[in-house]
C-alpha positions in Angstrom: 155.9 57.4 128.7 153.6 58.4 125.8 156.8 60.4 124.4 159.4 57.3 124.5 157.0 55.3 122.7 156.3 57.3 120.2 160.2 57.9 119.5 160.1 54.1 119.8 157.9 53.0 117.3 157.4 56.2 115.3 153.6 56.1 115.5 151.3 54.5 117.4 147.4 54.9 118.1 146.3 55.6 121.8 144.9 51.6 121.9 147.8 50.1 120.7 149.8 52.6 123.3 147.5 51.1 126.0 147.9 47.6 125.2 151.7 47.4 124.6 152.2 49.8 127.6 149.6 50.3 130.4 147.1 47.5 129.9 146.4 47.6 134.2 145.4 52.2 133.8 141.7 52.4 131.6 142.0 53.2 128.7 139.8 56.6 129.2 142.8 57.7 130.7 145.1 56.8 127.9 142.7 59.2 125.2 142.6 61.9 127.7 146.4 61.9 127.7 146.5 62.3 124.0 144.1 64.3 124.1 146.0 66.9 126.1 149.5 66.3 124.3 147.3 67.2 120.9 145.9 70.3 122.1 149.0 71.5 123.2 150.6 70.8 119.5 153.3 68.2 120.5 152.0 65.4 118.7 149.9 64.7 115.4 147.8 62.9 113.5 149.3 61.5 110.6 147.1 59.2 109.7 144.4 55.9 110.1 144.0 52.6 110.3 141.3 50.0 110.3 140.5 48.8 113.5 140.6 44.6 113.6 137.1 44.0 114.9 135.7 46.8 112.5 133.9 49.6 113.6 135.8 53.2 113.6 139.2 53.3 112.6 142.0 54.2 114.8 143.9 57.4 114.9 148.0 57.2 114.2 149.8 59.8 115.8 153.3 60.9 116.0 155.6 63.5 117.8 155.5 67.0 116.1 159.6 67.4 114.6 160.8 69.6 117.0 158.7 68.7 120.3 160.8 66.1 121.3 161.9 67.7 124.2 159.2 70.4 125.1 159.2 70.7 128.7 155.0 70.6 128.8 155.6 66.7 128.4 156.0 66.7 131.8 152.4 67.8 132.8 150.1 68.0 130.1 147.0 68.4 132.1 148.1 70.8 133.9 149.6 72.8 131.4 146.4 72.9 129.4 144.4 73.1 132.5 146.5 74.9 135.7 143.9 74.7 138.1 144.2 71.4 138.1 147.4 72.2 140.4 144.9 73.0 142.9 143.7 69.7 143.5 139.8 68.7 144.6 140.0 69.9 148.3 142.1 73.1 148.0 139.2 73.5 144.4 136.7 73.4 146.9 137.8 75.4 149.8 138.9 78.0 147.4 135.9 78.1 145.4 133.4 78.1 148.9 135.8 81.0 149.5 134.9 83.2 146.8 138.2 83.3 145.5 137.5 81.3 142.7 
């Protein structure tokens, strides 16, 4: 979804993504998402702008040329983080297991 929009609009800043987007998923959720999608180098800052109500400015990012169609849009998190696969129970069992 993240990836549409950006080829949408060209660049947008995790906010404005939540509000035109997912206003009824937190917001937390929305940074950790582009969170993920920068560490893994398919999409970039290119640049700020002043947020309405002052404060900190907001971050603009874009897609990096070329990542359009990486296959790690698909799962992010758990291409950065693979244990994630796991889930919480099977985490736990495994870890009380030792095999973790």
């Amino acid at each position: 979804m993240i990836r549409d929009a950006l080829k949408e609009h060209g660049q947008l800043s995790p906010y404005d993504f939540w509000k035109l987007y997912t206003p009824d998923i937190k917001y937390e959720t929305v940074r950790r998402y582009f969170y993920f999608l920068r560490r893994l180098g398919l999409i970039q800052k290119v640049g700020e702008e002043p947020c309405s109500r002052g404060g900190w400015s907001k971050a603009l990012y874009s897609i990096v040329p070329g990542m359009e169609e990486d296959p790690r849009w698909m799962n992010p998190q758990q291409t950065l983080y693979p244990i994630t696969r796991l889930g919480a129970k099977r985490y736990r069992r495994l870890k009380e297991e030792g095999k973790l």
